[in-house]
N, CA and C of each residue as an Amber inpcrd file, in Angstrom:
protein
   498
  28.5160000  -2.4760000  45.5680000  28.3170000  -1.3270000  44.7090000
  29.2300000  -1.3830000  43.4860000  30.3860000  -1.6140000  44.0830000
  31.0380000  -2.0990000  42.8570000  30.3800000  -3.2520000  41.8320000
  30.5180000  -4.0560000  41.9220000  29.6050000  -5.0830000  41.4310000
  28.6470000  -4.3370000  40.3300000  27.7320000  -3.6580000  41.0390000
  26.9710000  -3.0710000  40.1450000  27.3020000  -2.5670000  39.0620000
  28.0160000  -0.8440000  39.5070000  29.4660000  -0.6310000  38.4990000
  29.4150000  -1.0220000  36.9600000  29.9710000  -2.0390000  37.2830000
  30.6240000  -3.7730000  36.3310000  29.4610000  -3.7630000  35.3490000
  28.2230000  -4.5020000  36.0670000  27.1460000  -4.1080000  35.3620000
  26.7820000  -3.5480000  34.4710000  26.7180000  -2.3380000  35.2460000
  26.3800000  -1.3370000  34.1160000  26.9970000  -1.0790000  32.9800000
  28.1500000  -1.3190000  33.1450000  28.9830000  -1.0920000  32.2900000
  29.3500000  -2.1320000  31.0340000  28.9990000  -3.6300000  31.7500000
  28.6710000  -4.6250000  30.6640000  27.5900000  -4.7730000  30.3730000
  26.8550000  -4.1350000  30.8510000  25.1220000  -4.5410000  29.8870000
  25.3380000  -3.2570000  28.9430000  25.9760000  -2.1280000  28.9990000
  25.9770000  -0.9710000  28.3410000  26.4150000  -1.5240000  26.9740000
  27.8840000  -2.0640000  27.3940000  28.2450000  -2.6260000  25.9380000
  28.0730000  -3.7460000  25.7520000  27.4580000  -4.5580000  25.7250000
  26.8670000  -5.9380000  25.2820000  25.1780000  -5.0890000  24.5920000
  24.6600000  -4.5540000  25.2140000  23.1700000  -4.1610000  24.4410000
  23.0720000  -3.1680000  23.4380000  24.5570000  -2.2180000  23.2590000
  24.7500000  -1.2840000  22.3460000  25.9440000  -1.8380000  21.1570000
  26.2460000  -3.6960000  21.0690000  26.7850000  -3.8110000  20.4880000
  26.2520000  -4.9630000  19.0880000  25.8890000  -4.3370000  17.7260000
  25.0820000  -4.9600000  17.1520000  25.5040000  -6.2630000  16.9590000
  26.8670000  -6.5510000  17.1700000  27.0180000  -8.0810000  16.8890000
  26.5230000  -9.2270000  17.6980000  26.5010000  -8.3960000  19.2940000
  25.5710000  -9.1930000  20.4810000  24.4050000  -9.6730000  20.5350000
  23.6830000  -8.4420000  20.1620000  21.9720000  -8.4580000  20.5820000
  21.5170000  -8.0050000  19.0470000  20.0610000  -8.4050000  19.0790000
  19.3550000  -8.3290000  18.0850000  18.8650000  -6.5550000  18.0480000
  18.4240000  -6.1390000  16.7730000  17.6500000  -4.4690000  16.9570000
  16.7250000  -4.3240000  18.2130000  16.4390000  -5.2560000  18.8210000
  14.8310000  -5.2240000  19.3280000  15.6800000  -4.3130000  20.7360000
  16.2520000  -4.8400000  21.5410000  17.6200000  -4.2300000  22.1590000
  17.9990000  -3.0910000  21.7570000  18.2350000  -2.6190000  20.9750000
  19.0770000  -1.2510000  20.4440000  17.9410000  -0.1630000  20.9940000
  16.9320000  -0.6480000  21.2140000  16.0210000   0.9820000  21.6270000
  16.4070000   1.0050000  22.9390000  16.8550000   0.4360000  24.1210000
  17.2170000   0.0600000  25.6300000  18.9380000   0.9690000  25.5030000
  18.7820000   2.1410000  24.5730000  19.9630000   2.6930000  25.0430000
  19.5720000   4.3010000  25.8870000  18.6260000   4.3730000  25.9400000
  18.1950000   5.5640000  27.0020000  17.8750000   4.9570000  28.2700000
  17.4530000   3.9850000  28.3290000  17.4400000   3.7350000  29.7950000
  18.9600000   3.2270000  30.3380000  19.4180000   2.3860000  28.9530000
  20.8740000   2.3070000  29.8910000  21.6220000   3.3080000  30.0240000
  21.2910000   4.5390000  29.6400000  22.2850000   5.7720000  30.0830000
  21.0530000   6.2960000  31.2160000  20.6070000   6.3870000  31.3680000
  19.5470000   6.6820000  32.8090000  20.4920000   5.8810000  33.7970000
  20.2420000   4.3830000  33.6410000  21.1890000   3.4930000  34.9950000
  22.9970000   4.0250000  35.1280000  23.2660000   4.4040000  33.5880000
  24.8490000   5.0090000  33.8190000  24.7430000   6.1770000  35.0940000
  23.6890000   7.4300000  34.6390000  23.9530000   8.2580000  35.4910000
  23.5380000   7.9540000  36.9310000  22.7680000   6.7050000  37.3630000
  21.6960000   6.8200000  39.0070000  22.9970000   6.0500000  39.6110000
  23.4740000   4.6240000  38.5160000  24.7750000   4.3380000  39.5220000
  26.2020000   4.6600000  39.4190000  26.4120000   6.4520000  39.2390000
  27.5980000   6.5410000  38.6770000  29.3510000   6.0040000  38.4230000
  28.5560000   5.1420000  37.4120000  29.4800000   4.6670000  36.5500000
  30.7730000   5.0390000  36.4140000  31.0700000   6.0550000  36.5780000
  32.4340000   7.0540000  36.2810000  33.3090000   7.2460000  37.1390000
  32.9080000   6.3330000  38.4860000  33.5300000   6.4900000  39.2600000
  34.9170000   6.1780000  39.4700000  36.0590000   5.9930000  40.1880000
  37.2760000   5.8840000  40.1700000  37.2040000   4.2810000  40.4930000
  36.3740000   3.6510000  41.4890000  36.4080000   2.5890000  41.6820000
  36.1730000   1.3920000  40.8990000  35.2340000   1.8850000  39.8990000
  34.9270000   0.7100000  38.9520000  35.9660000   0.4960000  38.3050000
  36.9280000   0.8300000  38.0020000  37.8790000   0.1440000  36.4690000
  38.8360000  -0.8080000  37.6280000  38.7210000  -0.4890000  39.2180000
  38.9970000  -1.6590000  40.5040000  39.1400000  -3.1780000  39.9410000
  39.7840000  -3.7860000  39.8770000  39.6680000  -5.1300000  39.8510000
  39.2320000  -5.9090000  38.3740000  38.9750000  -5.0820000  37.1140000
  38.6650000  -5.4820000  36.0650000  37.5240000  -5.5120000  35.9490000
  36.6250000  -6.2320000  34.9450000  35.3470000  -6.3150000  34.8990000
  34.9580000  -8.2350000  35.3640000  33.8310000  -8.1800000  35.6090000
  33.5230000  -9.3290000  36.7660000  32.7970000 -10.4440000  35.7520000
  31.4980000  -9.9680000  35.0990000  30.4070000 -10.4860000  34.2930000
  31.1610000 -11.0850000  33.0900000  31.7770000 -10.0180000  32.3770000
  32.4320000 -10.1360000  31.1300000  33.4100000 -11.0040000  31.3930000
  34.2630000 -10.9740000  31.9490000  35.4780000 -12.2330000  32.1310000
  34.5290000 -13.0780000  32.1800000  34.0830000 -13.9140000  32.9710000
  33.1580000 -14.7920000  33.1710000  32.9730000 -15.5050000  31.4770000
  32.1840000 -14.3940000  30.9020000  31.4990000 -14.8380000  29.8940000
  32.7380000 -15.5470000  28.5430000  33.5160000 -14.2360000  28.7550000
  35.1840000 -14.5880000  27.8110000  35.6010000 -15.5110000  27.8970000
  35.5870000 -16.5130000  29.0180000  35.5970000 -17.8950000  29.2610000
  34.7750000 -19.1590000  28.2960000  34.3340000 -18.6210000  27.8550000
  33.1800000 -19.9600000  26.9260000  33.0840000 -19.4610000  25.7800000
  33.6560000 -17.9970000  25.4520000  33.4510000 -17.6070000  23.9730000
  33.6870000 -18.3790000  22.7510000  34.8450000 -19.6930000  23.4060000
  35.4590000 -20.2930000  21.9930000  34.0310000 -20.9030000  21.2150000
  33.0600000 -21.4980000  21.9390000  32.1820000 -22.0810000  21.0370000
  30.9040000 -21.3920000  21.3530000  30.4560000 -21.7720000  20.1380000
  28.7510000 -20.9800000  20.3840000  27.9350000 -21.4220000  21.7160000
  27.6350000 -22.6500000  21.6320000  26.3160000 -22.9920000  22.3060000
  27.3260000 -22.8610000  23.8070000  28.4630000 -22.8810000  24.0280000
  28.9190000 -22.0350000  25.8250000  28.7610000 -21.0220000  25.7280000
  29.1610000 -20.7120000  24.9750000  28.9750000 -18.9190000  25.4240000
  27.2600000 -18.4980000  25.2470000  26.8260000 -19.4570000  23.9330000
  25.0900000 -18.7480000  24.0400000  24.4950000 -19.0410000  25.4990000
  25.0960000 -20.3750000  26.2740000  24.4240000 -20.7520000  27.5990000
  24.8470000 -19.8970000  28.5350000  25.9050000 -19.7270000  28.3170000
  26.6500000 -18.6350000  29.5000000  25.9370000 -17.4860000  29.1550000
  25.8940000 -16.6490000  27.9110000  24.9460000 -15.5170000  27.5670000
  23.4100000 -15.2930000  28.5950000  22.5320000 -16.7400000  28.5090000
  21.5820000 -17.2510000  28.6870000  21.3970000 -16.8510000  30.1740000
  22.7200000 -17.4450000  31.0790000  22.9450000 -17.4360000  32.2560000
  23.2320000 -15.7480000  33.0140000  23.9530000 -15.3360000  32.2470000
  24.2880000 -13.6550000  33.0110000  23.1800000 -12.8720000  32.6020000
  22.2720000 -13.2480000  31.3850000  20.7040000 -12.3540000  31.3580000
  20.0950000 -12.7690000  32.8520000  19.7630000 -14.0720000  32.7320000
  19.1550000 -14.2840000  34.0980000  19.7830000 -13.9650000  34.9610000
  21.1390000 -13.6300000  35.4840000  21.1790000 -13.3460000  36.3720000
  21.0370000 -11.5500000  36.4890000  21.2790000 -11.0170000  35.6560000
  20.4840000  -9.2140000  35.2440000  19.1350000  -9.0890000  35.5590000
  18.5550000 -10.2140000  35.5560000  17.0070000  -9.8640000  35.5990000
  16.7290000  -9.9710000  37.2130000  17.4920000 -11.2240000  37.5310000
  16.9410000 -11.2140000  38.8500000  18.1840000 -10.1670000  40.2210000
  18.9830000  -9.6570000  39.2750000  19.7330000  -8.4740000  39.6230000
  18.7950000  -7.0110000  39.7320000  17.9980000  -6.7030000  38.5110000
  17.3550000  -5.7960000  38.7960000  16.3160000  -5.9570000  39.2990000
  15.3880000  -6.8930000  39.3380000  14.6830000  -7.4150000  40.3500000
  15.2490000  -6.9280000  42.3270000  15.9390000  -7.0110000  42.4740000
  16.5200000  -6.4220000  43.3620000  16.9130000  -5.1340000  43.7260000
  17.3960000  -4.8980000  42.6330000  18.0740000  -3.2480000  43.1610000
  16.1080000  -2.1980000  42.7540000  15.3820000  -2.3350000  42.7340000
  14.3770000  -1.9650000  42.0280000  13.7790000  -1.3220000  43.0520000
  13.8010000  -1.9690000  44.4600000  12.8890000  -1.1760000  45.4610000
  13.6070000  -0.2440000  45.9650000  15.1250000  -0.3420000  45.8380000
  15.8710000   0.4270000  46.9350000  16.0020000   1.9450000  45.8560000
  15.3150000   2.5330000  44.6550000  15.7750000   3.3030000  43.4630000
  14.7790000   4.2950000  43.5020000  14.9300000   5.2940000  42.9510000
  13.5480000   6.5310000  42.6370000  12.7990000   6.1760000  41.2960000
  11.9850000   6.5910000  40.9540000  10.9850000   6.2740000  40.1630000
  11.9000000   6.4060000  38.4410000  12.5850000   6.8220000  38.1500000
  13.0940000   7.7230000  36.8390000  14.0060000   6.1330000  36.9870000
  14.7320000   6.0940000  38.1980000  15.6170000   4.6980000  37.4980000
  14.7000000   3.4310000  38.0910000  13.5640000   3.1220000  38.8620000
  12.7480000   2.2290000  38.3370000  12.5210000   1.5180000  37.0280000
  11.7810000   3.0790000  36.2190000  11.5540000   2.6090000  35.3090000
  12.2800000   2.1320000  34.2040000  14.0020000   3.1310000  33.9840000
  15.6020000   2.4670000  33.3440000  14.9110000   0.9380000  33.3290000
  15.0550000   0.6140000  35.2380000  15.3590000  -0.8560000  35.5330000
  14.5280000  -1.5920000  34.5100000  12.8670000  -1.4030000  35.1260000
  11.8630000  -2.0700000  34.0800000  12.2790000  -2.1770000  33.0010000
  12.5900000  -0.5460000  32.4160000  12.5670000  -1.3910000  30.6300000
  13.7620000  -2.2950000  30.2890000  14.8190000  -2.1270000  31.0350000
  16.1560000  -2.6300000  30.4610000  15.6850000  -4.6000000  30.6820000
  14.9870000  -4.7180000  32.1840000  14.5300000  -5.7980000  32.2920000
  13.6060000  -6.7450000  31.1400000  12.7620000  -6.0480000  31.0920000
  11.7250000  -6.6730000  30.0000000  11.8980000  -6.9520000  28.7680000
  13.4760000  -5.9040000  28.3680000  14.1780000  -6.2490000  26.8610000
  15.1080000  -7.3570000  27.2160000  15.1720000  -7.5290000  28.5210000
  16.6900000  -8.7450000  28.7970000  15.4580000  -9.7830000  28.6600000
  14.3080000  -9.6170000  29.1590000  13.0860000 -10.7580000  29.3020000
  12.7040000 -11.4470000  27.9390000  12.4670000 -10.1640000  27.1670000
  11.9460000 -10.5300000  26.1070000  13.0710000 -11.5320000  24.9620000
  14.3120000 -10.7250000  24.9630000  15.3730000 -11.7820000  24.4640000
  15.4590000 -13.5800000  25.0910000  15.1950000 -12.9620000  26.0110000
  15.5050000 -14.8410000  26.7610000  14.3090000 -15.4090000  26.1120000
  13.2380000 -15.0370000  26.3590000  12.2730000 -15.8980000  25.9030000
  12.2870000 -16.1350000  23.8650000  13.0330000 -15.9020000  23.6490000
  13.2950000 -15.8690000  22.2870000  14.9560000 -16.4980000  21.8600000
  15.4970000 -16.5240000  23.1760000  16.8000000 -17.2360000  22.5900000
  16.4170000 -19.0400000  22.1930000  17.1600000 -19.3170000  21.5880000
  17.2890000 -20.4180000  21.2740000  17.8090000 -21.7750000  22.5230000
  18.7470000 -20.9420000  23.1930000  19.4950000 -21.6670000  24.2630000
  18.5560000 -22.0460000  25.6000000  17.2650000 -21.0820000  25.2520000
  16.6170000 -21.1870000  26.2930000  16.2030000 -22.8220000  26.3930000
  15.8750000 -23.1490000  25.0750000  15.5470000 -24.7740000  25.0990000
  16.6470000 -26.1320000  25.7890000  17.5230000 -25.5430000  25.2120000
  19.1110000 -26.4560000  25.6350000  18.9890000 -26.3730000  27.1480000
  18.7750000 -24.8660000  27.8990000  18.7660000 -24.8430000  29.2030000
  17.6940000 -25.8190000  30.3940000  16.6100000 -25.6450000  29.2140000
  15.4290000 -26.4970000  30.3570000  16.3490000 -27.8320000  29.6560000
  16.1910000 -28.3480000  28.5510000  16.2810000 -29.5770000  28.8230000
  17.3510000 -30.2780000  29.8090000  18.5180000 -29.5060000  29.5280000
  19.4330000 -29.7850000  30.7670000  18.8390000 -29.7970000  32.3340000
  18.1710000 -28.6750000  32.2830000  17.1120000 -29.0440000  33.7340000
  16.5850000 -30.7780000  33.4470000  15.8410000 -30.8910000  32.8460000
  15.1800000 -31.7780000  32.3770000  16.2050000 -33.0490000  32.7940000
  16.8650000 -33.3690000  31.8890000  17.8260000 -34.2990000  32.5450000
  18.5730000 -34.1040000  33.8710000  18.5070000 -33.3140000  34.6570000
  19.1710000 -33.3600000  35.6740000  18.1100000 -33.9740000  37.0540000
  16.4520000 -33.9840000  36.1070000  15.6210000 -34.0650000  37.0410000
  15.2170000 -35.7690000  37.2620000  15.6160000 -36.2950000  35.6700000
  15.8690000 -38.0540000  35.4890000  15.8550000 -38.6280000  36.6130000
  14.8600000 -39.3220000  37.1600000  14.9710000 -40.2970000  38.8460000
  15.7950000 -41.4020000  38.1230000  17.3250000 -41.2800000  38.3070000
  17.8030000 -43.1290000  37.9250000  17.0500000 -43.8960000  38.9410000
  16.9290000 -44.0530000  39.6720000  16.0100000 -45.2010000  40.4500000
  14.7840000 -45.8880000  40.4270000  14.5290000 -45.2600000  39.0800000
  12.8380000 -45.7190000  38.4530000  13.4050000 -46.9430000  37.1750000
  12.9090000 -47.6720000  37.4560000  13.2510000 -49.4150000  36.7920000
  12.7890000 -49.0520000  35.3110000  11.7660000 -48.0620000  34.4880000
  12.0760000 -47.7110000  33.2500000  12.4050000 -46.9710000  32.7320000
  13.0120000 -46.3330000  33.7060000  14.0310000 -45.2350000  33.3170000
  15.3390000 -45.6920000  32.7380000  15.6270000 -47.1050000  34.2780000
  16.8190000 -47.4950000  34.1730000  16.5880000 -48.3040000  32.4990000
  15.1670000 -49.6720000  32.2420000  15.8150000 -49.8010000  31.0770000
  15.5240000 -49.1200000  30.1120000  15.2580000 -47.6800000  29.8040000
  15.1840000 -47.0560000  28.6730000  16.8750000 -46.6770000  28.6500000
  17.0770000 -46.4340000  29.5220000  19.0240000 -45.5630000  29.1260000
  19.7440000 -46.7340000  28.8790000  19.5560000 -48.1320000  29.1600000
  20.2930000 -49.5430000  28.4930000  20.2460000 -49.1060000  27.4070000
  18.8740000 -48.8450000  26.9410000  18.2120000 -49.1050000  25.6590000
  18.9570000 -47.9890000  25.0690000  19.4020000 -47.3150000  24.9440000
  19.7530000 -45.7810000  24.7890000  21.0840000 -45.7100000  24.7300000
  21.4850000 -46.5940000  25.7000000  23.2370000 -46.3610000  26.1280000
  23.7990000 -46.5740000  24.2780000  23.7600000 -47.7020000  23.5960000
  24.4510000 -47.9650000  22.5170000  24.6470000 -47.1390000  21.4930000
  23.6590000 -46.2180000  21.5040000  23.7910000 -44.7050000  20.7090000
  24.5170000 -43.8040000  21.4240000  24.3170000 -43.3970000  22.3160000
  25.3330000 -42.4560000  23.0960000  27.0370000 -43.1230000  23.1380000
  26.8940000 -44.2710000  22.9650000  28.3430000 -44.6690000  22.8580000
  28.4320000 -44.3460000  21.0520000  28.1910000 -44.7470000  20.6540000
  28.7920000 -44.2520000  18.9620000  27.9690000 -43.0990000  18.7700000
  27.6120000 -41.9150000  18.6410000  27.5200000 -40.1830000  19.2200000
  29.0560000 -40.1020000  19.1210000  29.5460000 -40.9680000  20.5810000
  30.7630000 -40.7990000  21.3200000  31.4760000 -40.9330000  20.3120000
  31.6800000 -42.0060000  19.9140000  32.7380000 -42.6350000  19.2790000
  32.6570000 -41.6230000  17.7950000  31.5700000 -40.9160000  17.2240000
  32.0750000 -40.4580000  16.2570000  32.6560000 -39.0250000  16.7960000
  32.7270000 -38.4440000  17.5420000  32.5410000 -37.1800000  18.0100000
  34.0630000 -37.4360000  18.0980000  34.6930000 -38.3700000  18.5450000
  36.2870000 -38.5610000  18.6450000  36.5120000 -38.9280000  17.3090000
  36.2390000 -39.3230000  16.6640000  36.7760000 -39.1950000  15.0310000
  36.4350000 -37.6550000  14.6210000  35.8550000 -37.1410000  14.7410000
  36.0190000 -35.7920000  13.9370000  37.0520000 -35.0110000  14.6540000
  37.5260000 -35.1200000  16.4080000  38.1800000 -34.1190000  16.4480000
  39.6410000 -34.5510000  16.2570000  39.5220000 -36.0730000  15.6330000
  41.4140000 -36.8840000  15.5340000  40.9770000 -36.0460000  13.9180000
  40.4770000 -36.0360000  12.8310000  40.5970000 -35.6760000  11.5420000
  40.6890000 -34.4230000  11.7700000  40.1780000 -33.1790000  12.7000000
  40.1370000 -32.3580000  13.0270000  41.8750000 -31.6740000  12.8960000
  41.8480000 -32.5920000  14.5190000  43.1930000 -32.3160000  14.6520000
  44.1820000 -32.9250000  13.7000000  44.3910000 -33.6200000  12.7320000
  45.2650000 -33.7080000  12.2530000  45.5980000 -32.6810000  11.0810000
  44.6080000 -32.3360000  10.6590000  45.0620000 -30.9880000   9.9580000
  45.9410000 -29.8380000  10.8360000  45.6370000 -29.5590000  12.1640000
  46.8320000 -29.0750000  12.8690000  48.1790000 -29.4320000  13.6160000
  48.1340000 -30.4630000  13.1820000  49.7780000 -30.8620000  13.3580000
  50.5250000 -30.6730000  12.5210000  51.9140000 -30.4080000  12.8840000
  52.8350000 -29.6850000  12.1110000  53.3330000 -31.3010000  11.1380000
  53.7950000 -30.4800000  10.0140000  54.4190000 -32.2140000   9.3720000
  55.7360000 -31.7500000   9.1180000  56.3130000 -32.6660000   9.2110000
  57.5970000 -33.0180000   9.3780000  58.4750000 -33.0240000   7.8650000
């Protein structure tokens, strides 16, 4: 229950905060005060232990595409969160649930990260044990090594602008 709590309380301010979410979101602030009042929010227990979701996410903020994947990741897991709490609710926060769902739905299917995410599926699904698989990534390997190799030159030029000089 706590857990939930948390929730509510980070989807409240993540969907009412314009730098987060797009306008399309900003109308999902009556149902998220519907879910404030069905799982009261106000309780003494929630400010318990910090917030759960949000730390999480504060973790990957330094760069975009972690935190947009991590973003990516705590929608889905909201959806298939309210997916759950949905049967056990009365009809008035049903429907909260629905709409808040279908605006978390409709964003995912419109994020950008959503692509980064399958393809990472995608590669994770790669049979190495298929003989042209294996020689396409030979074939492949010599670019991914200089990728590499430049990706460490930008962050030595990078970093040398932050070293102190003497």
């Amino acid at each position: 229950m706590i857990l939930l709590r948390y929730f509510i309380i980070g989807l409240a301010g993540c969907l009412l905060s314009d730098s987060v979410w797009g306008a399309p979101l900003q109308s999902l602030t009556e149902s998220v005060d519907t879910l404030k009042g069905a799982f009261n929010i106000n309780h003494h227990e929630v400010a318990d232990g910090g917030a759960k979701l949000f730390n999480i996410f504060q973790k990957h903020k330094s760069k975009a595409t972690e935190s947009g994947i991590m973003l990516n990741a705590i929608v889905r897991w909201y959806i298939n969160f309210f997916e759950n709490m949905k049967p056990h609710q009365n009809n008035n926060t049903k429907l909260a649930i629905n709409t808040v769902a279908n605006g978390l739905q409709e964003w995912l299917q419109s994020d950008k990260y959503f692509s980064l995410l399958n393809d990472l599926k995608e590669l994770e699904n790669i049979k190495w044990d298929d003989q042209l698989i294996q020689r396409k990534a030979i074939l492949e390997l010599e670019i991914f090594l200089s990728k590499m190799q430049e990706m460490g030159k930008r962050r030595r030029k990078r970093n040398m602008f932050r070293r102190p000089k003497p």
